[in-house]
C-alpha positions in Angstrom: -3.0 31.1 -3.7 -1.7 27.9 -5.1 -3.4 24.6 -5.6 -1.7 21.6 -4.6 -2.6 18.3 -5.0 -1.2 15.2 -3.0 -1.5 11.4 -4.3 -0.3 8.5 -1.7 -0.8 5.3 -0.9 0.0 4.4 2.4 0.3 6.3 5.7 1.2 9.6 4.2 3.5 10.6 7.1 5.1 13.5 4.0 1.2 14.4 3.6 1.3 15.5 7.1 4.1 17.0 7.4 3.7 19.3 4.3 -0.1 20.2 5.6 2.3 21.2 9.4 4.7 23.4 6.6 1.3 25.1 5.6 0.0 25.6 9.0 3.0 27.0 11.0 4.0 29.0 7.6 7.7 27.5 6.4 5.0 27.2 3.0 3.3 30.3 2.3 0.9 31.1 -1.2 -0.3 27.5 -1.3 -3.2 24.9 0.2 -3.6 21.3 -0.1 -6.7 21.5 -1.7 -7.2 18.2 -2.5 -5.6 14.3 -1.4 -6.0 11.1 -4.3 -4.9 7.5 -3.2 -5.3 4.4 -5.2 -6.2 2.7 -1.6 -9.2 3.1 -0.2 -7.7 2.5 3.0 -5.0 4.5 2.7 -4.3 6.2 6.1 -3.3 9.5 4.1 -7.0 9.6 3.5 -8.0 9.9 6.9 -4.9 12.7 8.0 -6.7 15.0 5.1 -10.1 14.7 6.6 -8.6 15.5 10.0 -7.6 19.1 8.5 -10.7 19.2 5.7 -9.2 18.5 3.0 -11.0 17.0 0.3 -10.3 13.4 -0.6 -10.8 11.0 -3.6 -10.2 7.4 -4.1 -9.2 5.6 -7.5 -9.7 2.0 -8.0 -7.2 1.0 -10.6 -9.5 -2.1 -11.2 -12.4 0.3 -12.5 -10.3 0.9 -15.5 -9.0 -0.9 -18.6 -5.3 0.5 -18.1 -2.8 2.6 -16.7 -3.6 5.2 -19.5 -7.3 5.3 -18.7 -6.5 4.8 -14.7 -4.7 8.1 -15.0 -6.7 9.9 -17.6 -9.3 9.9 -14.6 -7.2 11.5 -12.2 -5.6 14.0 -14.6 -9.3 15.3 -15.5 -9.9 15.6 -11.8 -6.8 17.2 -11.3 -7.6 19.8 -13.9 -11.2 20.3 -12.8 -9.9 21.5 -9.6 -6.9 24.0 -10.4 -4.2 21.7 -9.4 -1.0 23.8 -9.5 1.3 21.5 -8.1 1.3 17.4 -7.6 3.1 16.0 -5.1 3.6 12.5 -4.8 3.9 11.5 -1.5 4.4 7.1 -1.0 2.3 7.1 -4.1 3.2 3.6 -5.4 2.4 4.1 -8.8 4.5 4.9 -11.7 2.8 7.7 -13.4 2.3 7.6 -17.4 4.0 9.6 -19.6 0.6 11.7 -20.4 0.7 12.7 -16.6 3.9 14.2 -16.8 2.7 16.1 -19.9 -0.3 17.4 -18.1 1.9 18.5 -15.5 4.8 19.6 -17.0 7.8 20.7 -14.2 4.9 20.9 -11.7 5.1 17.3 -10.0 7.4 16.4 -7.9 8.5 12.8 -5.7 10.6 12.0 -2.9 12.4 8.5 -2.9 14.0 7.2 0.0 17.9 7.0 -1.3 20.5 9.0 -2.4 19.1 8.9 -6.5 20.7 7.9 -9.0 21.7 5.2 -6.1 18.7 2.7 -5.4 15.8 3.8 -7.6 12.5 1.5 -6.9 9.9 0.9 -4.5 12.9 -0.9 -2.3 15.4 2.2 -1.7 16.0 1.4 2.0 15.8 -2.1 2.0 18.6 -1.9 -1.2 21.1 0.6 0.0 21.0 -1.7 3.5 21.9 -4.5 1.6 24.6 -3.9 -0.8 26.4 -2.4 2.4 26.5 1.3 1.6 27.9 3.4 4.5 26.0 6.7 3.7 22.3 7.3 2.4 19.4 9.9 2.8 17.0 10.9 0.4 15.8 12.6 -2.7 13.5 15.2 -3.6 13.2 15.4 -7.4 11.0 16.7 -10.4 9.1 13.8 -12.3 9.6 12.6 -15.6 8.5 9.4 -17.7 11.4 6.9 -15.8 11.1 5.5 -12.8 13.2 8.3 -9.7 15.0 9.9 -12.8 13.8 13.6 -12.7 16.1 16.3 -12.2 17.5 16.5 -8.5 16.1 19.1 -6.4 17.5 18.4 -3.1 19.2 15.5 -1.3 20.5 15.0 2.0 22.5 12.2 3.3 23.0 10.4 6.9 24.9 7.3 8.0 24.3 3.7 7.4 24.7 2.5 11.4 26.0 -1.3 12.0 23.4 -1.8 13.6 20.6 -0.4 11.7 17.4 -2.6 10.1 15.5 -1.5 7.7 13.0 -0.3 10.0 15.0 1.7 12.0 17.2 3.3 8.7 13.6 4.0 7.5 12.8 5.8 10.5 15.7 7.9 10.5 15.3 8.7 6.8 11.8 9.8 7.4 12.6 12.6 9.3 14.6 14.1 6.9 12.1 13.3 4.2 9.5 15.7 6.3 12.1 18.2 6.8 13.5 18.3 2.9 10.0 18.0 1.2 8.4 21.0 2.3 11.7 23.0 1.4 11.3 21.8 -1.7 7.9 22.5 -2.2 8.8 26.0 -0.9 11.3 27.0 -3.6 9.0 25.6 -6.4 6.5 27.9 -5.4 9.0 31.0 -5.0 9.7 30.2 -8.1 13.5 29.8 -7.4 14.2 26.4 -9.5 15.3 25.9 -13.1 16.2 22.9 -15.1 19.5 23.4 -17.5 19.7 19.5 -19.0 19.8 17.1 -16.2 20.4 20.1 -13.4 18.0 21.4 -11.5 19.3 25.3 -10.4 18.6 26.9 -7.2 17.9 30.9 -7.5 19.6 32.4 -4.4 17.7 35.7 -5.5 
């Protein structure tokens, strides 16, 4: 059984609906065993202790740096058997010593078609420069900021009249479908990088 680890900051709306992929089977061989946010209010918090998952909290003022901040989390990572992160609204950039702790085994979603609006405003930026068509991203983490290999995308229409509340809402629920598909081939061990691709096995 794998391990998996989720780190968010906010609501973690993608937490919940990978922990429903667990529970009604679409992911199989794998538990989140463990949920890390760097707010202590962090709603994500409270959807892991609804299903008894276990929870930490990171205060990045308790540390001298990012290196430090995430040398903690890597260690507790480790201590537990963490297979596979997951960042889920985590709304940190990781450092490049995460990334080589975890190498191929984290992965982020980003609300935009990547390489298109990269950033913590993907919605808010594809709305304003007028874009007609845009989704989201799952993709494998490396040391830039939503420039991993692609794993999966899908896309959906900019409406006239949308906000960015409502674009947001509609993007969401392809985030919760797309994530835990991705999750599931990761684990069936059906993707492989070649350069900037990420491969599907159809095996």
């Amino acid at each position: 059984m794998k391990r998996i680890a989720v780190l968010a900051s906010g609501s973690g709306t993608n937490l919940q609906a990978i922990i429903d992929a667990v529970d009604d089977g679409t992911i199989t061989g794998a538990q989140v065993t463990l949920v890390i946010s760097d707010r202590e209010d962090a709603f994500a918090l409270e959807r892991a202790r609804n299903h008894n998952i276990p929870t930490m909290f990171f205060n990045r003022k308790n540390y001298a740096g990012r290196e430090e901040f995430d040398g903690a989390i890597i260690a507790a990572l480790q201590a537990q058997q963490i297979d596979l992160v997951i960042l889920a609204g985590y709304m940190r950039l990781i450092t490049p010593d995460f990334v080589a702790a975890f190498p191929q085994r984290i992965l982020n979603i980003h609300p935009s078609l990547l390489p298109a609006f990269p950033g913590t405003q993907g919605v808010a930026d594809a709305l304003a420069y007028g874009v007609k068509v845009t989704g989201c991203t799952v993709h494998f983490v490396d040391e830039g900021m939503d420039t991993g290999p692609i794993i999966l995308q899908e896309a959906i229409p900019v409406n006239d009249h949308d906000t960015r509340e409502t674009l947001h809402q509609r993007i969401q629920v392809l985030e919760h479908k797309l994530y835990p598909q991705a999750i599931k081939l990761w684990l069936e061990g059906r993707l492989k990088i070649e350069g900037r691709r990420c491969l599907i096995d159809d095996n």
